[in-house]
N, C-alpha and C positions, 0 to 999 in steps of 0.2 A: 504493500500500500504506500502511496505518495503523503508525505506530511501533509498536502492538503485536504486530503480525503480525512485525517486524524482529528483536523481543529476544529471547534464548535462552529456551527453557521455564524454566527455573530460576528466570529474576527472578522468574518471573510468582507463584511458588511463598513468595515469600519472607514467612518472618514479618515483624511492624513493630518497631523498636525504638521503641518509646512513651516518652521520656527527661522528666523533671519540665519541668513550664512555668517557664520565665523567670521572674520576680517582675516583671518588668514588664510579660509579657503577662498575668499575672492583673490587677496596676490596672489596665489598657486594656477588659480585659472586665468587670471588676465595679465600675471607678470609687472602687477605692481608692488611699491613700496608700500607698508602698513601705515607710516604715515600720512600717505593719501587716501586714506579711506577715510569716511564719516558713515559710518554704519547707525542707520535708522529704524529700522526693519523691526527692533523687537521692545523699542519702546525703553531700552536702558538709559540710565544716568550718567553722560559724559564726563560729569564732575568728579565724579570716583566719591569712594566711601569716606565718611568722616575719620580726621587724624585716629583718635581716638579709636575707634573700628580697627584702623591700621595697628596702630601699634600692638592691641588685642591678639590681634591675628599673629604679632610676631610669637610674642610669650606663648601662643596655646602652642607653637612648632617646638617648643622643647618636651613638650608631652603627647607627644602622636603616637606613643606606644602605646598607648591606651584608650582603650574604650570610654567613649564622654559618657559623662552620667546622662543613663538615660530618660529620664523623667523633664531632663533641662532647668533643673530647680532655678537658676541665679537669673537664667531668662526670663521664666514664667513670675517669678515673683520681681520680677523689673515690672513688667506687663503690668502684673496686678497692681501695681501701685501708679501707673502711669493713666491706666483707665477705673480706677478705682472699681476691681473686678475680681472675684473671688477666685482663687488661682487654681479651683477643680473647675474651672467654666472654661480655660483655657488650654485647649490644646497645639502642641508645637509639628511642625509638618515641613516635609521636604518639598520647600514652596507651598503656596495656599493651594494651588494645583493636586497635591495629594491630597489634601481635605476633599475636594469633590470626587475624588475618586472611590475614600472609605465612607465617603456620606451614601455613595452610590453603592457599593459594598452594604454597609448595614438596612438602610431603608430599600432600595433596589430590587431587582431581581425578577422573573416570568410573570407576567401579567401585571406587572406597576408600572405606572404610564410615568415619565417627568417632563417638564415641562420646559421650554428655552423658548429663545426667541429665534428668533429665524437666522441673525445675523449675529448672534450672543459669541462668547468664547468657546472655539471648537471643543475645548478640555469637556466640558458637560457634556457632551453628544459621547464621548468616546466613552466616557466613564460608565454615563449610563447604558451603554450596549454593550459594553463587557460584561455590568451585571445581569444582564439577561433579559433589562428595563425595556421597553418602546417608547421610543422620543416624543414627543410633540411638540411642534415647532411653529411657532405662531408668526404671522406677518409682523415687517417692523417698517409702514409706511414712514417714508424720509430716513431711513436706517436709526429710525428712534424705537426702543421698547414700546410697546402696544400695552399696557396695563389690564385694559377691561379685554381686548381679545386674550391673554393669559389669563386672566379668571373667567373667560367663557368658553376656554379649553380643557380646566381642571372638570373631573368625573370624581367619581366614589372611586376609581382605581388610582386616582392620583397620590401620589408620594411625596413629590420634591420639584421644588420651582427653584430654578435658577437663573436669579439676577443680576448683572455685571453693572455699576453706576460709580462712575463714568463706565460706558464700554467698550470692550477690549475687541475686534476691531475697529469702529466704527468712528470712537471718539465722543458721541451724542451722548448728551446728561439728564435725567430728568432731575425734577425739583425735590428735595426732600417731604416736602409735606404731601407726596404722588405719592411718592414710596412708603410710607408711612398709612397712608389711605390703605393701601393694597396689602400690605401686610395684615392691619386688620380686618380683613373682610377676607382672608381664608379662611375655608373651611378646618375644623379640628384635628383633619387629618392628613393634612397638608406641613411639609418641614419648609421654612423657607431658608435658601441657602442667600446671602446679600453677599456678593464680593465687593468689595470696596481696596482693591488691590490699590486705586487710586484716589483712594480717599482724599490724601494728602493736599489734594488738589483743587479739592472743591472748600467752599468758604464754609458752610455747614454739614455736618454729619447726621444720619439716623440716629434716633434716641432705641438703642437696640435693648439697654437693661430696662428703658420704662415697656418697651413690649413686649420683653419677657417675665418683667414683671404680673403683667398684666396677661401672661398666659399665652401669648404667642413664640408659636415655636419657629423660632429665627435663629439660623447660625451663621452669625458676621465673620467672612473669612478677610484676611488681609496679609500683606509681607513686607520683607524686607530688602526686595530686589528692587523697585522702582525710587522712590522719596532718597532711600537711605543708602540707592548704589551697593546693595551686596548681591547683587543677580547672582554671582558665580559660588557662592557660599550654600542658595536654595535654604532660604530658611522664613518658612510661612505660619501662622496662626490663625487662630478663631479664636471668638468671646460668643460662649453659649451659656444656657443655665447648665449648670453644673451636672 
């Protein structure tokens, strides 16, 4: 038998993530210098990481013999005290990119619908079709999220809506008190996942603990690749109820 005949229908189904080329495979194919490149493609921070970051980064290279503590204690309790968030709400993740993959993993799976937007971050379509999920992909007139068409696509099979604001590729924002409206007016059995990978960038934020407060199930993913220049590090989070 051929590996293909082996792998579940699903892989076979999968879109590609197309991620910007290297700056080094562009000089190898076009015979340029690296310092004429200006590589756009995946949305990183030219500036590079804060000193600070840097210097971190030296010190942790004399203990690379060892396994990091797994739990990320000194990061998660940075976190907690920076969003004033209980540090079991917080989970740590190889990019926020991994959070939609085990959201899709736990909630997911044959016969649970999720929901994106038509033009959303590819990473949601992949994840959820690995777990054995069917997508539902709603229109995004002007390449903006459609709110009320994503609530007139959830069913009783639905599981998990995912939101990118700002999004990833399109650029388009909705307002926070949108997202906010929509959040509350899912149904109970509905997870909503909010990336806010770009938070950094917008003047106001979701108020995500008064909505979980208040009983909605929201898991705000976010990272440390874009604002804070550590792309190459993959080091992402979430703020959920505990």
């Amino acid at each position: 038998m051929q590996y293909s005949e082996l792998t579940r229908p699903a892989v076979k189904t999968l879109p590609v993530y197309q991620p910007g080329k290297p700056i080094e495979l562009i000089c190898r194919e076009f015979g340029m210098r690296p310092e004429s490149v200006v590589k756009l493609a995946s949305n990183e921070n030219p500036l590079g990481p804060p000193d600070g970051a840097r210097e971190a980064m030296r010190e942790a290279v004399d203990s690379m013999e060892f396994y990091p503590d797994n739990s990320g204690h000194a990061l998660v309790q940075a976190l907690a005290r920076k969003f004033d968030w209980a540090p079991e709400g917080i989970t740590l993740a190889a990019g926020s990119n991994e959070i939609f993959y085990l959201l899709c993993d736990v909630f997911g799976g044959p016969g649970v619908e999720v929901v994106v937007g038509e033009y959303g971050f590819i990473s949601y379509r992949i994840a959820a079709i690995l777990s054995g999920a069917t997508v539902v992909a709603t229109a995004m007139p002007g390449l903006v999220h459609d709110l009320d068409a994503m609530l007139g696509a959830i069913t009783e099979h639905t599981r998990l809506v995912f939101l990118p604001n700002p999004n990833n590729p399109t650029g388009t924002a909705l307002p926070v008190a949108e997202v906010e409206a929509f959040a509350r007016a899912l149904p109970d059995h509905v997870v909503f996942c909010y990336d806010e990978a770009y938070a950094e960038y917008e003047e106001a934020a979701l108020d995500v603990a008064g909505l979980i407060k208040d009983g909605v199930k929201v898991i705000a993913t976010r990272t440390f690749s874009k604002i804070y220049a550590l792309a190459g590090l993959r080091i992402g989070y979430s703020l959920s109820n505990p």
